[in-house]
C-alpha positions as CSV (number, residue, x, y, z in Angstrom):
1,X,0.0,0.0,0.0
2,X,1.2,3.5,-0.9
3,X,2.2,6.3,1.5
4,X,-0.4,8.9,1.8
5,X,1.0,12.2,0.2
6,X,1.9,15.0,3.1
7,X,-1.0,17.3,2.2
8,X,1.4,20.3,2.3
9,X,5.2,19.8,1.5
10,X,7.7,22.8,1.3
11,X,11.0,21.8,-0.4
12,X,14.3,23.6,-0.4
13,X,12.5,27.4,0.0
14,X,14.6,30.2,-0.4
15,X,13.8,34.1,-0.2
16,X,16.2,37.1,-0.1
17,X,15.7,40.4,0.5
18,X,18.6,42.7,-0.4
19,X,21.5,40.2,-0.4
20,X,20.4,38.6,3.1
21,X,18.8,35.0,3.1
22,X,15.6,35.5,5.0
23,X,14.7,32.0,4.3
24,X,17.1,29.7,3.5
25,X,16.7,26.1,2.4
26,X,13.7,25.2,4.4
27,X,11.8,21.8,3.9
28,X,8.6,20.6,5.8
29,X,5.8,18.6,5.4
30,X,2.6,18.0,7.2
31,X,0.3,15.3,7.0
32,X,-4.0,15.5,7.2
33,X,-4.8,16.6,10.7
34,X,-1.4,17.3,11.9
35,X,-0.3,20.7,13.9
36,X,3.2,21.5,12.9
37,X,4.7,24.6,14.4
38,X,7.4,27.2,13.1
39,X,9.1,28.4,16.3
40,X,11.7,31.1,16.4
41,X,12.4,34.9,17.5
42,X,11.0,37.9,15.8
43,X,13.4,38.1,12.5
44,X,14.4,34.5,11.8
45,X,12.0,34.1,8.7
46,X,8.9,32.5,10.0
47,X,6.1,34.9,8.6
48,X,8.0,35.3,4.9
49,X,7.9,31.1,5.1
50,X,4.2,31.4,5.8
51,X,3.6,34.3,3.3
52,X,5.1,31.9,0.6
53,X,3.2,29.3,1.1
54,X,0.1,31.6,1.1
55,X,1.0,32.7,-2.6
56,X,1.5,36.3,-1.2
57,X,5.5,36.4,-1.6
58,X,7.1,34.6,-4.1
59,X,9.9,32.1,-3.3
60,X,13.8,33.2,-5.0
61,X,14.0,29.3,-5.5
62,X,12.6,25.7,-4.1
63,X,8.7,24.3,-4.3
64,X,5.5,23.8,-2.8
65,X,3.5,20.8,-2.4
66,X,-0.4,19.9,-1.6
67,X,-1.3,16.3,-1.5
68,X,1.6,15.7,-4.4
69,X,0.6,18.3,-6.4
70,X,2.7,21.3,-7.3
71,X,1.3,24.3,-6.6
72,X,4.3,26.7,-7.1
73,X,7.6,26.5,-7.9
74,X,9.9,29.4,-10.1
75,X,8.0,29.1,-13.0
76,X,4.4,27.8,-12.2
77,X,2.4,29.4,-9.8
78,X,-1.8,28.7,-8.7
79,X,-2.7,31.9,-7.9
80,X,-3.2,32.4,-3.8
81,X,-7.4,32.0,-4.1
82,X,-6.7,28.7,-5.6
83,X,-4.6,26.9,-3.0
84,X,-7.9,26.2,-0.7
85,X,-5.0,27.2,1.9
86,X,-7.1,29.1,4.7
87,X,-5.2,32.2,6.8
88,X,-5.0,33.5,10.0
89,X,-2.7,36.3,10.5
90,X,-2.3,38.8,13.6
91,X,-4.2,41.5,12.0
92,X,-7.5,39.6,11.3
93,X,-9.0,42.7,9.4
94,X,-12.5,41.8,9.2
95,X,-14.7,44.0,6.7
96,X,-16.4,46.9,8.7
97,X,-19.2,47.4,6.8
98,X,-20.3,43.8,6.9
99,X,-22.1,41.9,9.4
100,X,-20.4,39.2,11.6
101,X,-22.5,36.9,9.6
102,X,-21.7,38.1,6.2
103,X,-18.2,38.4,7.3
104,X,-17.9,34.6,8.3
105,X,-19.6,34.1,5.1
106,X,-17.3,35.8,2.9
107,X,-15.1,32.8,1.9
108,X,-17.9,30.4,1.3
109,X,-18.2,30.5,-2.9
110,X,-20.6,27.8,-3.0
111,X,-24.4,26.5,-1.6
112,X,-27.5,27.4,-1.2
113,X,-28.1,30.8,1.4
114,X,-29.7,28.6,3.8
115,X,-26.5,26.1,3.4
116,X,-24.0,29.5,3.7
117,X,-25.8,30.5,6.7
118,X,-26.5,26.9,8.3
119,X,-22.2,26.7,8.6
120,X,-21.7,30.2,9.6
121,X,-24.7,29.7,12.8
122,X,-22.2,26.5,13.1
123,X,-19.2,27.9,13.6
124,X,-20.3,31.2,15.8
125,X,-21.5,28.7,18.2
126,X,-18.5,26.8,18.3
127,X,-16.5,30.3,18.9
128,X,-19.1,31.6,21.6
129,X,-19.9,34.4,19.0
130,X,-23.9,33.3,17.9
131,X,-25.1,36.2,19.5
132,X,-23.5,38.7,17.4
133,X,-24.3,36.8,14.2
134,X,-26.2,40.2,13.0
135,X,-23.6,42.8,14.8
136,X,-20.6,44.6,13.2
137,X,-17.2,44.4,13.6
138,X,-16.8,47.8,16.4
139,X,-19.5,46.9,18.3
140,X,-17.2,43.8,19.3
141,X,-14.0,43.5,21.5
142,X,-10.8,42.9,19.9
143,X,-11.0,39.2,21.1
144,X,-14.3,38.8,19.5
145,X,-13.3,40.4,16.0
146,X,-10.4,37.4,16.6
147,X,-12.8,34.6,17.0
148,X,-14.9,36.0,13.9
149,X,-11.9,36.1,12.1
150,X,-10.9,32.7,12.9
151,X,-14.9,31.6,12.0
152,X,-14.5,33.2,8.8
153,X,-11.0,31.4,8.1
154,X,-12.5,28.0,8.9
155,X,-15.9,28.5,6.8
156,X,-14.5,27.3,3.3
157,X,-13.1,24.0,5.0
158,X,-9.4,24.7,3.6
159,X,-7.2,21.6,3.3
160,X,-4.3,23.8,4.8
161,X,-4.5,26.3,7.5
162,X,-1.5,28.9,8.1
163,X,-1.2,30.5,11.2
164,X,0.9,33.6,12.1
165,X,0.5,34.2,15.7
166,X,-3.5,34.3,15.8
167,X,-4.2,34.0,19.7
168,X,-1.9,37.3,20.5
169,X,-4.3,39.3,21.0
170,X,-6.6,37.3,23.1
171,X,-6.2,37.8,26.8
172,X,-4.5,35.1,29.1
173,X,-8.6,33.7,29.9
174,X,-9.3,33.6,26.7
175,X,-6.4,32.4,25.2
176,X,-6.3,28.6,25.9
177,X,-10.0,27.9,25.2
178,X,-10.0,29.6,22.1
179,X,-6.7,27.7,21.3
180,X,-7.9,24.4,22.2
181,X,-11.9,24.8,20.2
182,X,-9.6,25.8,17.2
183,X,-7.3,23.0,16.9
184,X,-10.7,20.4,17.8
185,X,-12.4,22.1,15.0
186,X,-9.3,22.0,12.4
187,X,-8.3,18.3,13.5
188,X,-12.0,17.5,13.5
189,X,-11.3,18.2,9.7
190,X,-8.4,16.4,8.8
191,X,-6.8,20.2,8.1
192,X,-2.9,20.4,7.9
193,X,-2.0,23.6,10.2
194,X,1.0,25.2,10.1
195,X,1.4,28.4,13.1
196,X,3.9,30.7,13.8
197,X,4.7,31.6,16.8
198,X,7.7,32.5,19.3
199,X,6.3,31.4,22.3
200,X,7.6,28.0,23.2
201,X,4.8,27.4,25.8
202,X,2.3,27.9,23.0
203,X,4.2,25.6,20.5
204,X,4.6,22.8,23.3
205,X,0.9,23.3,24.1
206,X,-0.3,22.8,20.4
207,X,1.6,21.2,18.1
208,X,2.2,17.5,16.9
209,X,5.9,18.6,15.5
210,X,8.0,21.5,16.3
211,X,10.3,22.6,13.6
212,X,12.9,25.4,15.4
213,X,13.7,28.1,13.0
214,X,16.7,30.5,13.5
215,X,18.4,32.8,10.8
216,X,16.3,31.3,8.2
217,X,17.1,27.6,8.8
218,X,14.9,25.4,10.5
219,X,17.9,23.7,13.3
220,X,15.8,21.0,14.8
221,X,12.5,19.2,14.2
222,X,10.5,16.4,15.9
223,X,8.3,15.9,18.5
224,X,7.9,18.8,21.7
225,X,8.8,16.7,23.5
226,X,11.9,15.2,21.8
227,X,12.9,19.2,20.3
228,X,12.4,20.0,24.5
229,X,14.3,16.8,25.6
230,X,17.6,16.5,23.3
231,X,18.7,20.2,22.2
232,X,20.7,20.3,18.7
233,X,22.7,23.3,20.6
234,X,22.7,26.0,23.6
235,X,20.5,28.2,21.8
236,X,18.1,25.8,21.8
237,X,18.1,24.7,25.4
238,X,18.1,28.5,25.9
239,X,14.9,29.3,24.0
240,X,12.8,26.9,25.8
241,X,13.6,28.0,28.9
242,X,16.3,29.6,31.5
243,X,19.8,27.8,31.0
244,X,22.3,27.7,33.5
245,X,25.6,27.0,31.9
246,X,29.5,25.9,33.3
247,X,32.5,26.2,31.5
248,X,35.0,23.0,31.3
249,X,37.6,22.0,29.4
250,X,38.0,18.2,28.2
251,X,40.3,16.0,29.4
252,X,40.3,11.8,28.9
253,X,36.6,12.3,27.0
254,X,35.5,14.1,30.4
255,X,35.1,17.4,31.8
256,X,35.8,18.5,34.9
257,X,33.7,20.8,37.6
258,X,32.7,21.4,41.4
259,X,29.8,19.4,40.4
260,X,32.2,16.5,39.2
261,X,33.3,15.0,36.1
262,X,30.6,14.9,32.9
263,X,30.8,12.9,30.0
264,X,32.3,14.5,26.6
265,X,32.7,11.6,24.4
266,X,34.7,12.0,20.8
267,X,35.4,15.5,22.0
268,X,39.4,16.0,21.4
269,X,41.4,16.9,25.1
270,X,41.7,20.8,25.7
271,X,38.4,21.3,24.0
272,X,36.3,24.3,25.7
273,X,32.5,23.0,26.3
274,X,29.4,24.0,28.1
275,X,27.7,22.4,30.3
276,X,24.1,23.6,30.0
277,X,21.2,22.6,32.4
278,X,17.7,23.9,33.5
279,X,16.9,25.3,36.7
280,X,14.3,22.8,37.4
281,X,16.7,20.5,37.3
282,X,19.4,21.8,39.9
283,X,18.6,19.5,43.8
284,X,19.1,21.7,46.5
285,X,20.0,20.2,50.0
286,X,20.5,22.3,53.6
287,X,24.5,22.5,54.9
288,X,25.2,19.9,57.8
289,X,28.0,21.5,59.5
290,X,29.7,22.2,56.3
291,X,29.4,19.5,54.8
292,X,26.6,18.9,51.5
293,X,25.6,15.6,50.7
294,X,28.0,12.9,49.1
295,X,28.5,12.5,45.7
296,X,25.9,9.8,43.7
297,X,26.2,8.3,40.5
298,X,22.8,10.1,39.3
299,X,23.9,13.7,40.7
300,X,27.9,13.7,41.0
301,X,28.8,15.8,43.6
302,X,27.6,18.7,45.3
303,X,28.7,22.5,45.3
304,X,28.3,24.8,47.9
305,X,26.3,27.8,47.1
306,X,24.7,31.0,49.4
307,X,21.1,32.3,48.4
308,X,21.7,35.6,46.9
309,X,17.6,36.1,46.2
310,X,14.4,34.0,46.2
311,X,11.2,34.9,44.8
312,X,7.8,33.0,44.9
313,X,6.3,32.8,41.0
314,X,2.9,31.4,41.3
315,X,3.3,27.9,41.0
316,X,7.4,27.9,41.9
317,X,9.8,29.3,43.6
318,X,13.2,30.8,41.8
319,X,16.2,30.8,44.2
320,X,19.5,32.7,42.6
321,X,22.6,31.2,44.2
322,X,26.2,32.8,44.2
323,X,28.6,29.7,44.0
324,X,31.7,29.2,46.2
325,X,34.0,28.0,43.2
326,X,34.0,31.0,41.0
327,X,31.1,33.4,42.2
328,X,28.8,32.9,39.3
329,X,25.0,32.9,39.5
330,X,23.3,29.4,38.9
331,X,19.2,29.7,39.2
332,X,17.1,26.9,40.7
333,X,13.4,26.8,40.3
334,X,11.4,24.5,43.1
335,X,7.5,23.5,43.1
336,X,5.6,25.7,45.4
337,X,7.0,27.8,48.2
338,X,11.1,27.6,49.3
339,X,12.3,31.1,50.3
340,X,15.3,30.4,52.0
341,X,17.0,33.7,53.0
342,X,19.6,35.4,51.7
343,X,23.2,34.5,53.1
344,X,22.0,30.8,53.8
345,X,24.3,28.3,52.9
346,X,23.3,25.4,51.1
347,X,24.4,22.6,48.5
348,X,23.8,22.1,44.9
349,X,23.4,19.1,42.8
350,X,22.7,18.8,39.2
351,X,20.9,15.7,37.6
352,X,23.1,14.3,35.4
353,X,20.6,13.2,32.7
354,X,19.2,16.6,32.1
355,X,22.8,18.1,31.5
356,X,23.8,19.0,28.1
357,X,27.7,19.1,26.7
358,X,28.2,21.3,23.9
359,X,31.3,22.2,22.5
360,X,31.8,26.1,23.4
């Protein structure tokens, strides 16, 4: 039996603006019903991928693919209303002088009125927004307009959905019931989505694959929890969350710190690394007359450390420590409240399966 074709597939994109490679050899594909998201800063070429695939921007080089069919490449192109590629981009810019109904409606080319307005009742209710099917636009909030918008990109059905941060404007309530109906309603569909965004918590929340974009390259790809788990790189460790990081030098495939010796292997002797780990993942212990706790296989050995700051966040604490060895700053988040003072003396540990060794 034969693979099923991704229904969108991007292969070897390129764009340039003024000498600079905005995008720069990026490949995806997304299969029927799968969430895929383009995470990265502001700059690294996310939107322009997006605005490619939409038919808005033309790509310098490379081609685009839905369900095996080209749609462009450098010399064919199906104009953007052809692509059945649905949009959702942060300004939503619904039609003022048309009702919330009409406005849903706009996209729906085919079927009876009755049919039109049978799928628009449909998907107000599903967005909370019935009530205002006969309102306009300014007599809603801008999290409202949102939810119309997003109503009005889901009417035709599109095989593809693209996404450019759509939920930013939504308020922190709103945001993760809106976020979750939508994804329901496009999986419910079999629709391929592809969003943009730069907030890690949102891509880990939504998506089925996580493709990590910087400088116009897409650096790592997989599974949140895989993209979360095994870092290609610092930068990536970094952008997911606070990184504390020690310096080493490799000696005998090891390198050595207070903490104890790490694992570098195939890394050549006098080779500068760093040693990158989370602050969730840093064991604090009380002093015992001086002394920390003795060194174990699972967390080497421990440092000793006095609390420069701790501050409760809600559902953790973050405790800034200034360490003996070289007066650097190493951060350690606990679950709920630990606000030892500062000038207490205690030890750290670091678990040594959440460390990463990169080569400096």
């Amino acid at each position: 039996m034969s693979q099923p074709h991704p229904r969108l597939e991007i292969r070897n994109l390129r764009r340039s603006f003024d000498g600079r490679a905005v995008v720069d050899d990026v490949s995806l594909k997304i299969m029927p019903g799968q969430v895929t998201c383009l995470l990265g800063p502001s700059g690294c070429g996310k939107s322009t991928t997006l605005r490619m695939i939409a038919g808005v921007e033309m790509q310098d080089s490379g081609e685009i693919r839905v369900d095996g069919n080209l749609i462009c490449d450098t010399v064919f192109r199906v104009p953007p209303e052809r692509r059945e590629i649905g949009l959702m981009f942060q300004d939503f810019a619904l039609f003022p002088h048309l009702s919330v109904a009409d406005n849903v409606s706009f996209g729906l080319k085919s079927g009876t009125r009755a049919g039109k307005r049978e799928r628009v009742e449909e998907l107000l209710e599903r967005v909370d927004l019935l009530r205002f099917i006969d309102g306009y636009p300014h007599q809603l909030s801008g999290g409202e307009q949102q939810r119309v918008a997003l109503a009005r990109a889901l009417a035709p059905r599109p095989r593809i959905m693209l996404m450019d941060e759509p939920f930013s404007g939504l308020d922190n309530r709103l945001r993760d019931g809106i976020r979750d109906e939508t994804l329901t309603i496009l999986k419910e569909q079999d629709t391929a989505v592809l969003l943009v965004t730069h907030e890690p918590e949102e891509a880990m929340r939504m998506a089925d694959e996580i493709a990590l974009m910087r400088d116009g390259k897409i650096v790592q790809q997989g599974a949140p929890y895989n993209v979360y788990t095994r870092p290609v790189d610092r930068a990536a460790v970094a952008f997911f969350s606070d990184a504390n990081v020690l310096r080493a030098e490799v000696s005998g495939a090891l390198a050595q710190t207070p903490f104890g010796r790490f694992l570098a292997p195939g890394v050549p002797d006098g080779t500068a690394v760093s040693i990158v780990f989370r602050p969730q993942h840093v064991r604090i212990d009380f002093d015992r007359g001086g002394q920390g706790p003795k060194p174990t296989a699972s967390d080497g050995t421990a440092a000793r450390a006095i609390v420069q700051r701790a501050r409760f966040m809600g559902n953790e604490s973050l405790v800034e420590f200034v360490m003996d060895y070289d007066g650097s700053v190493l951060r350690a988040t606990v679950p709920n409240v630990f606000l030892p003072q500062p000038g207490t003396v205690m030890w750290l540990t670091i678990r040594r399966d959440r460390c990463f060794v990169f080569a400096a």
